[in-house]
C-alpha positions as CSV (number, residue, x, y, z in Angstrom):
1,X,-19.6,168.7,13.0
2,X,-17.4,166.4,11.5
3,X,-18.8,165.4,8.1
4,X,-19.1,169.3,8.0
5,X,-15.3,169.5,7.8
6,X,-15.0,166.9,6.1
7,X,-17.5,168.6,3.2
8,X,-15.8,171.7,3.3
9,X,-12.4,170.3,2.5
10,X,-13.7,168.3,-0.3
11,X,-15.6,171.7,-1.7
12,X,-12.4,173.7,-0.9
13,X,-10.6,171.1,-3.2
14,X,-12.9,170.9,-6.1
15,X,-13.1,174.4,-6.1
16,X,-9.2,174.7,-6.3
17,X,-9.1,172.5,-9.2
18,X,-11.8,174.6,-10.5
19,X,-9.9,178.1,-10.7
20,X,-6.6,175.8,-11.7
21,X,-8.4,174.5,-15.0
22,X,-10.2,177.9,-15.8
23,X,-7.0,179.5,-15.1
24,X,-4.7,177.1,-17.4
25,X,-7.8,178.0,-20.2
26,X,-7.0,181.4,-19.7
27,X,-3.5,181.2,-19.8
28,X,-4.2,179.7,-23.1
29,X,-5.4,182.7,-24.7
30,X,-3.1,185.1,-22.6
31,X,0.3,182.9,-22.4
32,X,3.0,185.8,-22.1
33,X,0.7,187.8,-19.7
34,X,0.4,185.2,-17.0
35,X,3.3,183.3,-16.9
36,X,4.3,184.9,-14.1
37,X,1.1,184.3,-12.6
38,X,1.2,180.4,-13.1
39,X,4.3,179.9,-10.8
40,X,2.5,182.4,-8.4
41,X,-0.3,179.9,-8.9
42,X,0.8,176.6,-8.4
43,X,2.4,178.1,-5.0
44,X,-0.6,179.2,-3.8
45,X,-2.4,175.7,-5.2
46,X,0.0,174.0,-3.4
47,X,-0.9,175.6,-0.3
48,X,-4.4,175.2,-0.8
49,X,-4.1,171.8,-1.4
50,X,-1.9,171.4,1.8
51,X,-4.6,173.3,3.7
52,X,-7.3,170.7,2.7
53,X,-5.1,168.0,3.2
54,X,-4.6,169.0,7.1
55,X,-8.6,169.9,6.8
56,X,-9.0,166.1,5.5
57,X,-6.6,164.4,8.1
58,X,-8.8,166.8,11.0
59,X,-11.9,166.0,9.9
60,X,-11.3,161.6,9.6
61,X,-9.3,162.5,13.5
62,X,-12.3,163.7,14.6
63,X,-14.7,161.1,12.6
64,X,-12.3,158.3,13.7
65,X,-12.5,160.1,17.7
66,X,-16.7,160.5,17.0
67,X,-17.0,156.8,16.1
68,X,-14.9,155.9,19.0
69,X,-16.8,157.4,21.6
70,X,-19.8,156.5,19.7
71,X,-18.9,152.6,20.0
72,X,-17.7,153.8,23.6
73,X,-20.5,155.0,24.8
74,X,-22.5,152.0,22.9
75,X,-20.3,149.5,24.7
76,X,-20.9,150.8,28.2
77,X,-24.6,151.2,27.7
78,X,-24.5,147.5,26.7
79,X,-22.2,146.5,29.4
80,X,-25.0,148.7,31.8
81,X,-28.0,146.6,29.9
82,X,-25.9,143.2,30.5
83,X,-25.7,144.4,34.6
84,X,-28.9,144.9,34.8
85,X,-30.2,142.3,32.9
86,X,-27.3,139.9,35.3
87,X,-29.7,141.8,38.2
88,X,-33.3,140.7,37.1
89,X,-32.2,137.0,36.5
90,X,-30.4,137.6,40.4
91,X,-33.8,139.2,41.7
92,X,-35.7,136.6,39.9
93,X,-33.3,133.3,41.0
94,X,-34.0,134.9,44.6
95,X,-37.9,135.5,44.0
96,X,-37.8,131.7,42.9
97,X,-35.7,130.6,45.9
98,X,-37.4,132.6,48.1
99,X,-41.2,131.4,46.8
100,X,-39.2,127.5,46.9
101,X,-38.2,128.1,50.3
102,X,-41.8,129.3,51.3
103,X,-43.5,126.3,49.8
104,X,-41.2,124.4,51.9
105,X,-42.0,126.0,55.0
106,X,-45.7,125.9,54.0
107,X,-45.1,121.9,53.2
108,X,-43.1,121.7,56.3
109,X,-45.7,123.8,58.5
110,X,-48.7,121.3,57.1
111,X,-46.8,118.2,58.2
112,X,-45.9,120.1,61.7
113,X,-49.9,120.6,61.6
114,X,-50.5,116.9,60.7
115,X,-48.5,115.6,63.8
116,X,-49.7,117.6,65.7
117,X,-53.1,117.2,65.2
118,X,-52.0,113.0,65.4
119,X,-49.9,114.3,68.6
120,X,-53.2,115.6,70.0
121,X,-55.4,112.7,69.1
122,X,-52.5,110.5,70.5
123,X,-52.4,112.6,74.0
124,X,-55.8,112.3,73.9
125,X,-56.3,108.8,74.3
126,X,-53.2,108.3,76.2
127,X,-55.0,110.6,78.9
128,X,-58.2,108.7,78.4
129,X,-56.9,105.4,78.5
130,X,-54.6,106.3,81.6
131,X,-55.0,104.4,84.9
132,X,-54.3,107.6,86.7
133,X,-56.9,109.9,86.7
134,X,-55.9,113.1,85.1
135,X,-58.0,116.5,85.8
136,X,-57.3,119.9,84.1
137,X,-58.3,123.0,85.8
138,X,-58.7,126.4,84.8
139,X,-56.9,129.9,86.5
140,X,-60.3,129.9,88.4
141,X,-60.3,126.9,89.9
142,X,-63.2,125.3,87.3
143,X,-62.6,121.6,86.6
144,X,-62.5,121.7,82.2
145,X,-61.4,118.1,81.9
146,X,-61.6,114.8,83.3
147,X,-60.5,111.1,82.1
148,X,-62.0,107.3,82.4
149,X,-59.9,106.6,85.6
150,X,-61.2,110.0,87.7
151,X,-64.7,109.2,86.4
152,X,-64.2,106.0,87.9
153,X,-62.4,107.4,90.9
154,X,-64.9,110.0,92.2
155,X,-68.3,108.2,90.5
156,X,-68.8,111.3,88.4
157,X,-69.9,111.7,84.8
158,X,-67.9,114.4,82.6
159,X,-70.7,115.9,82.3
160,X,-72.2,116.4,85.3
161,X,-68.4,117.7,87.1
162,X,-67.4,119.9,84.0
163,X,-66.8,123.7,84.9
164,X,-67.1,122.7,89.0
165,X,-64.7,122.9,91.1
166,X,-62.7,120.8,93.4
167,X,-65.3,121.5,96.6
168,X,-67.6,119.4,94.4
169,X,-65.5,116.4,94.5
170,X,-63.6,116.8,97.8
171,X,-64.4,117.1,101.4
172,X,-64.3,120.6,102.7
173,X,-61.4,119.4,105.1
174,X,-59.5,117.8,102.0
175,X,-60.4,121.1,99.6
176,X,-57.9,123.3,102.5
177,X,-55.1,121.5,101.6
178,X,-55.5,121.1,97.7
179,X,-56.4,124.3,97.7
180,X,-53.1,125.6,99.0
181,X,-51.5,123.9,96.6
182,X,-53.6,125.2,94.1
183,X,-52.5,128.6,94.7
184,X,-49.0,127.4,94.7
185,X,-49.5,126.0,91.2
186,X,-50.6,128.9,90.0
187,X,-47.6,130.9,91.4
188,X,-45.6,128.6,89.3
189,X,-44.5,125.9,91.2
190,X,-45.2,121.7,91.0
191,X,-46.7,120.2,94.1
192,X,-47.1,116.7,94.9
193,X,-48.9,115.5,98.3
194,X,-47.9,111.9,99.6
195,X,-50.6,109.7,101.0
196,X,-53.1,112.3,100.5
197,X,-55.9,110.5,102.4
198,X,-59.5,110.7,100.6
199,X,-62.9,110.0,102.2
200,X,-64.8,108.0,99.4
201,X,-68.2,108.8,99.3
202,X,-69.3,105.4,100.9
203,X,-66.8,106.7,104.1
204,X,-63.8,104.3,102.9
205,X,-60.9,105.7,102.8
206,X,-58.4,106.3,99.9
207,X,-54.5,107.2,99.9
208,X,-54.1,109.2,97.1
209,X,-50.6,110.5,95.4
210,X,-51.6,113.7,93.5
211,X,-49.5,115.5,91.3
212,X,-50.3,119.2,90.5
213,X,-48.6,120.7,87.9
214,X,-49.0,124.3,86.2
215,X,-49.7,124.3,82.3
216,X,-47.6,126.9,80.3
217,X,-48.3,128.4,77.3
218,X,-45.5,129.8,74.9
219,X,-47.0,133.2,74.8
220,X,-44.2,134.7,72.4
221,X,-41.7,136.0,75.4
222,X,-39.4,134.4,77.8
223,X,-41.9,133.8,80.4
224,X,-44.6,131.1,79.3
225,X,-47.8,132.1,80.9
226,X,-49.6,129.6,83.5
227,X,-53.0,128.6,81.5
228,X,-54.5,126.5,84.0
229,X,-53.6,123.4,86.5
230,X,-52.9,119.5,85.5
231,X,-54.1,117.2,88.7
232,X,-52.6,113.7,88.5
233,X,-54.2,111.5,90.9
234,X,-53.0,108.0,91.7
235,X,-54.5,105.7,93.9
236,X,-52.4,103.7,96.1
237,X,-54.9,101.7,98.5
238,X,-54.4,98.5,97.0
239,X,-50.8,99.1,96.7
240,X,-50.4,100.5,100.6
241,X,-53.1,97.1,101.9
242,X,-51.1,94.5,100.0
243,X,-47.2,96.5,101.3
244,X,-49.5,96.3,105.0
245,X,-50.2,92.5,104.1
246,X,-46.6,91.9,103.3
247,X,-45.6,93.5,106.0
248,X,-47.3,91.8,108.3
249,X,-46.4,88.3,106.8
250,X,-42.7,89.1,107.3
251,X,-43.3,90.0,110.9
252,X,-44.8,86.4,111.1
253,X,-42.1,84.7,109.1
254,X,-39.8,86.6,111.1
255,X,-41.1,85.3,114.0
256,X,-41.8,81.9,112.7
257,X,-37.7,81.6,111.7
258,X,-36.7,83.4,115.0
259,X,-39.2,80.6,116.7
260,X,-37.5,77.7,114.5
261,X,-34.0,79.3,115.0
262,X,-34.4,78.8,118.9
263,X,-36.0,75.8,118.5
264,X,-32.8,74.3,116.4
265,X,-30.5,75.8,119.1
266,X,-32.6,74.3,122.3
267,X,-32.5,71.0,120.2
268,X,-29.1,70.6,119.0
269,X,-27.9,71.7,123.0
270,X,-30.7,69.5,124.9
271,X,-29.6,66.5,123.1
272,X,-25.6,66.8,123.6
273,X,-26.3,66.1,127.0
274,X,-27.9,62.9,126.4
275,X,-25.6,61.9,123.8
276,X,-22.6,62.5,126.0
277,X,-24.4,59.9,128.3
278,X,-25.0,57.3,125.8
279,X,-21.4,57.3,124.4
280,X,-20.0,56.9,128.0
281,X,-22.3,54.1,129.0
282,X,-21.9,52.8,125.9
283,X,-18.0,52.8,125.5
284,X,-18.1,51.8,129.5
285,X,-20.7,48.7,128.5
286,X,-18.2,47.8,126.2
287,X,-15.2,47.7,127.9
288,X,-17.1,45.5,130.8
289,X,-18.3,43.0,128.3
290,X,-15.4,42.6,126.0
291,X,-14.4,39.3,127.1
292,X,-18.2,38.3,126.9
293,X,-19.3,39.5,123.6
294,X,-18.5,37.8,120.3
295,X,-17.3,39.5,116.6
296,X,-21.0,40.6,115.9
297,X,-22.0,41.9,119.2
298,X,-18.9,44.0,119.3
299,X,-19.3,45.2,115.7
300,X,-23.0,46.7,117.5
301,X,-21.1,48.2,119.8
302,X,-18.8,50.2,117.3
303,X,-22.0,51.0,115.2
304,X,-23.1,52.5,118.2
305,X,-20.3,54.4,119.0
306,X,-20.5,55.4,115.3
307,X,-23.7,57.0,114.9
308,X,-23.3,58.9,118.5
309,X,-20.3,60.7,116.9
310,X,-22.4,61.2,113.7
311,X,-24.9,62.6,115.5
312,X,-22.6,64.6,118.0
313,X,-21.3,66.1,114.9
314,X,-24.5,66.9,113.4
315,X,-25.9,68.8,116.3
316,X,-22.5,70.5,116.4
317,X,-23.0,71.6,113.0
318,X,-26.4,72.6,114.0
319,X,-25.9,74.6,117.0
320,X,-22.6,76.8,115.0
321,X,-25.2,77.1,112.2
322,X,-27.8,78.5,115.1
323,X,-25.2,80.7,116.3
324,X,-24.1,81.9,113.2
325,X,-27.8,82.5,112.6
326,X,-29.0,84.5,115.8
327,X,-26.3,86.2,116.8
328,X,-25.6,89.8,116.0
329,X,-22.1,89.7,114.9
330,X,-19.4,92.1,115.4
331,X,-16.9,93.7,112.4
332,X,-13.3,94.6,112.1
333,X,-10.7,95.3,109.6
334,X,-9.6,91.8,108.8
335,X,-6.4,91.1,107.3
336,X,-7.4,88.0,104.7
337,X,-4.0,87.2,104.3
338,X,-3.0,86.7,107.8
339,X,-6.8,84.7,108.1
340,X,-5.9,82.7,104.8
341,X,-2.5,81.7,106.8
342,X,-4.2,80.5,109.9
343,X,-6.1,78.4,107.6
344,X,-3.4,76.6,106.0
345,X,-1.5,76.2,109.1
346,X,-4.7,74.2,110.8
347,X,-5.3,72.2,107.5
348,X,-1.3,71.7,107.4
349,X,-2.0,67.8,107.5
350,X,-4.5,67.8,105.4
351,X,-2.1,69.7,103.0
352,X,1.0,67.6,103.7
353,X,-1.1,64.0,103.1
354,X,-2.6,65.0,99.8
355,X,0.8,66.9,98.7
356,X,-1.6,69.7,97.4
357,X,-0.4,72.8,96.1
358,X,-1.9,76.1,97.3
359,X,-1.1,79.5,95.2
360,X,-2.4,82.7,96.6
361,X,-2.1,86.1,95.2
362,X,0.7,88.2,95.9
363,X,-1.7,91.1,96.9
364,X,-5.5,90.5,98.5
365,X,-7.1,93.5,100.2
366,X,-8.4,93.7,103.3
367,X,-12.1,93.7,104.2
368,X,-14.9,94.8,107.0
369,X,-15.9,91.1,109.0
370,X,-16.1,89.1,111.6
371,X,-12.9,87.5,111.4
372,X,-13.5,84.4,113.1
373,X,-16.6,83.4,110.5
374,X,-14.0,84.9,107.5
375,X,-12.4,82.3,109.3
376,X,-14.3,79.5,109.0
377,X,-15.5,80.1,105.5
378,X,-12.0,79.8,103.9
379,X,-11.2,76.9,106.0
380,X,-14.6,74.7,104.4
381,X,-14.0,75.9,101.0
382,X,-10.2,75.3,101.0
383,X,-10.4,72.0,102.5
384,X,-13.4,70.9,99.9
385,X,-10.9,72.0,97.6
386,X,-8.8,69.5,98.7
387,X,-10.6,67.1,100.0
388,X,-12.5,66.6,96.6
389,X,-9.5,66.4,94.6
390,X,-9.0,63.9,91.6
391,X,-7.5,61.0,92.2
392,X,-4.7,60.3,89.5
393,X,-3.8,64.2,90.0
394,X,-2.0,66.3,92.6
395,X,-4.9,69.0,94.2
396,X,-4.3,72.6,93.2
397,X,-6.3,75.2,94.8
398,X,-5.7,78.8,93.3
399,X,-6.9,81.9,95.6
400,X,-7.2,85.4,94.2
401,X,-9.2,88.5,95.0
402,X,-11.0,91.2,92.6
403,X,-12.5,94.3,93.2
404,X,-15.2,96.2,91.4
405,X,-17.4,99.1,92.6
406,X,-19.9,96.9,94.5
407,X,-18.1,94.2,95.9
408,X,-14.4,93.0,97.5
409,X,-14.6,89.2,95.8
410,X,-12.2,86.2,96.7
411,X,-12.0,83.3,94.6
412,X,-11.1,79.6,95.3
413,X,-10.7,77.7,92.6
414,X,-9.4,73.9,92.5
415,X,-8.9,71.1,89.7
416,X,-11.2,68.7,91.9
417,X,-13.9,66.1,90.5
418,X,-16.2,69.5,89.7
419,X,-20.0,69.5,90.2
420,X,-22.8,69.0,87.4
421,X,-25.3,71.3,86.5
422,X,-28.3,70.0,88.0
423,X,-26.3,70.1,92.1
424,X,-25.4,73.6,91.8
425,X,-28.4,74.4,93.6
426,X,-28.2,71.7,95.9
427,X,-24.8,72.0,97.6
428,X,-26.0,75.0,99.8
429,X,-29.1,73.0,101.5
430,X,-28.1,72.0,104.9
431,X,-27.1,67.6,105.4
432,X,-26.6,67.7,101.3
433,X,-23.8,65.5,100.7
434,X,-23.1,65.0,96.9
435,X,-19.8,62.6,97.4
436,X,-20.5,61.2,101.0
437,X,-17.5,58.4,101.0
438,X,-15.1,61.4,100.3
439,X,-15.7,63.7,103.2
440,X,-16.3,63.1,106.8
441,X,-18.9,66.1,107.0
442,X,-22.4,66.1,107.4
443,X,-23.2,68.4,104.8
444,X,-23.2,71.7,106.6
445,X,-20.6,73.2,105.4
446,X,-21.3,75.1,102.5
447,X,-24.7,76.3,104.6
448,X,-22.4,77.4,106.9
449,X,-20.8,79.6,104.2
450,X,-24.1,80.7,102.9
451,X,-25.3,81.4,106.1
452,X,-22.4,83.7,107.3
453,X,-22.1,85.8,103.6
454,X,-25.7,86.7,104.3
455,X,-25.0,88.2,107.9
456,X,-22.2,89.9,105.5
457,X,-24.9,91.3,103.3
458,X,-22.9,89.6,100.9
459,X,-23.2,86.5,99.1
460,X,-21.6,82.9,97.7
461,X,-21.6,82.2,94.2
462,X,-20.4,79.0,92.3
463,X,-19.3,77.8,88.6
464,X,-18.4,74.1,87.7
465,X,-18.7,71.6,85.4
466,X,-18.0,67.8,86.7
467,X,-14.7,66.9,86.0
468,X,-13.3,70.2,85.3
469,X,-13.0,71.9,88.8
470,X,-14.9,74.1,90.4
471,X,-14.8,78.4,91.7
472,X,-16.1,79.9,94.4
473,X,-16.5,83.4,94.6
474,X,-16.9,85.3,98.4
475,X,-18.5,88.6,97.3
476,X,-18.1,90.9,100.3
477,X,-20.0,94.9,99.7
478,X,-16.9,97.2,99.0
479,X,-15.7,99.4,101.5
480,X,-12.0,101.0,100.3
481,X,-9.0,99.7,102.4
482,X,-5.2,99.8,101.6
483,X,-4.3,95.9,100.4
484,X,-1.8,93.9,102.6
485,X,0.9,92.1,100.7
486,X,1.1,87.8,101.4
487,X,3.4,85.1,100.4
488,X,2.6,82.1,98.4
489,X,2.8,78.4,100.5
């Protein structure tokens, strides 16, 4: 349509200038008749060529709005081809992820495959190899596995139990009771029977543990369905004969110590009496014959004297070590603090002679004991402290407490000569005397201690090194109780 215009304006132009030219040629030959006609003429040429101009300018606005819309139109046909073309590479960068992620899981799905098949092979042995024996039933109560150890434990082949059931390995009277829990199993519940007692097929009896436990499948939904019944089975015999044996030899060591125990006490009281005897006839001998008796025989007679007070202390020690031993003791709320004051107070000449300095922690707390042994086990360690002091130094014996969630612990520590290594072990034996000339003891001391912390259910521990003090620790079982305040001396 728009060349069309654009045609028929240039036609209506050329044919203007047609008619002008022919009509000049005429004027030519007829001059005075048309020379009105020219000016009417070039007024109506003007107009024509006005018309075609405005025909002209039309016809390139419409070319001009054609070509537009043309390249338009192109533009959007090209954007719509770039779109789609943008949603085929999409589609096909999603196709390639897609088939990437699909290898993957198919990669991922063969490894799962591979360990599990190594998984299986791996339970597998592990239940062959097992020392309990392992049996897997069906919902029917048909035995469809069996290891090494049940083989050995009811002196069946595989082969020859497969697909029975558990009347053809049990008595009838033992089949009642694994039955019921059988039937519980497969309700959905684990049972486990305690000293299940087996008759053997030679009549010895067996105590068994067994473990029955239902096998769930993952069946796709929330409830895993019950594909059969695992039977653990562990024998205990040997276990339960050698706990009887044990048994047994504690009730005879117990009776062997309780034996020894009364024998120490029946000792260490029979002989006090004769001891008292000999030390008064002896000290009454003496004063008879002093005028009689030269430097020698009187130096006898204080030997004498001597070794009747060793031994008088000796079967002192013995007989509170008896005690200690034997009798059932009786607990309290003790107040360490005011105990750790009764102490010092008896050891006050001890204290005072060696001018030894005695710093105690400003809180202790208190504990659940016989106060009179809490007693005497402060008073040995304390006075050790100070009785095994260094020379060329001034004894200082630091007591603090610390609590954790097992034990209520007091420490004594002290600057003293120390202990090597090697005597650790030794210093709790009974008549062990590592530094004899600096102690008037037998040796029973630190037994003593030992002895009374186990009737605590508690216990003595000790660090050292010789010549760099030593720390013992009381360590009492905790039992919460407000702390008492003390004052240092």
């Amino acid at each position: 349509m728009n060349y069309f215009l654009v045609f028929i304006g240039l036609v209506g132009a050329i044919a203007l200038f047609a008619i002008k030219f022919q009509t000049i040629d005429v004027l030519a030959q007829h001059q005075a008749e048309v020379a009105q006609l020219a000016e009417q003429l070039d007024f109506n040429f003007l107009f024509a060529a006005r018309i075609s101009l405005v025909l002209i300018i039309i016809a390139i606005t419409a070319f001009c709005i054609a070509a537009f819309r043309t390249f338009r139109r192109q533009q959007l046909a090209n954007q719509t081809l770039k779109s789609e073309l943008q949603k085929k590479r999409d589609a096909m960068q999603k196709f390639q992820r897609l088939m990437a992620s699909l290898l993957e899981d198919m990669q991922r799905e063969k490894q799962i495959a591979t360990q599990g098949m190594r998984a299986n092979t791996l339970l597998a042995a592990l239940v062959k190899d097992c020392a309990e024996a392992i049996i897997s039933l069906d919902t029917a109560g048909h035995i469809t596995s069996w290891n090494y150890a049940a083989q050995q434990l009811f002196a069946s082949e595989a082969q020859t139990i497969l697909d029975k059931q558990l009347v053809d390995i049990f008595p009838a009277d033992e089949c009642k009771i694994l039955q019921d829990a059988f039937d519980a199993c497969i309700g959905g519940n684990s049972i486990k029977l305690h000293e299940f007692l087996h008759r053997r097929s030679n009549d010895d009896i067996a105590y068994l543990e067994i473990q029955l436990s239902p096998i769930r499948i993952d069946n796709g939904t929330n409830n895993k369905a019950i594909m059969g019944i695992s039977m653990v089975i562990n024998d205990t015999t040997e276990l339960r004969q050698s706990e009887q044996q044990l048994l047994n030899l504690n009730q005879v060591l117990a009776k062997k110590n309780q034996e020894m125990e009364q024998f120490i006490y029946t000792i260490s009281h029979d002989l006090k009496a004769p001891l008292v005897t000999i030390d008064g006839f002896t000290h009454k001998l003496h004063q008879e014959l002093t005028a009689q008796l030269s430097e020698r025989q009187n130096h006898r007679f204080e030997r004498i004297t001597s070794n009747v007070k060793i031994m008088e202390l000796m079967l002192n020690d013995l007989l509170n070590l008896s005690r200690i031993v034997t009798r059932e003791i009786e607990k309290d709320w003790v107040n360490v603090a005011q105990v750790l004051q009764d102490v010092l107070n008896s050891l006050a000449g001890l204290i005072i002679q060696s001018n030894a300095q005695i710093n105690i922690s400003s809180e202790l707390p208190a504990i659940y004991a016989n106060e009179r042994m809490i007693y005497q086990c402060l008073q040995n360690l304390i006075s050790n402290a100070i009785k095994y002091g260094k020379p060329e130094q001034i004894p200082l014996v630091e007591i603090s407490s610390q609590t954790t969630q097992q034990h209520i612990i007091f420490k004594i520590a002290d600057n003293g000569i120390g202990i090597a290594q090697e005597n650790l072990a030794k210093i709790f034996e009974i008549f062990i005397q590592l530094y004899p000339d600096q102690s008037e003891g037998m040796g029973v001391g630190l037994t003593i201690v030992k002895s009374i912390m186990e009737k605590h259910q508690g216990a003595v521990e000790v660090s050292s090194e010789l010549g760099q003090g030593s720390e013992f620790r009381l360590l009492f079982p905790y039992k919460k109780r407000l702390p008492y305040k003390t004052r240092n001396t």
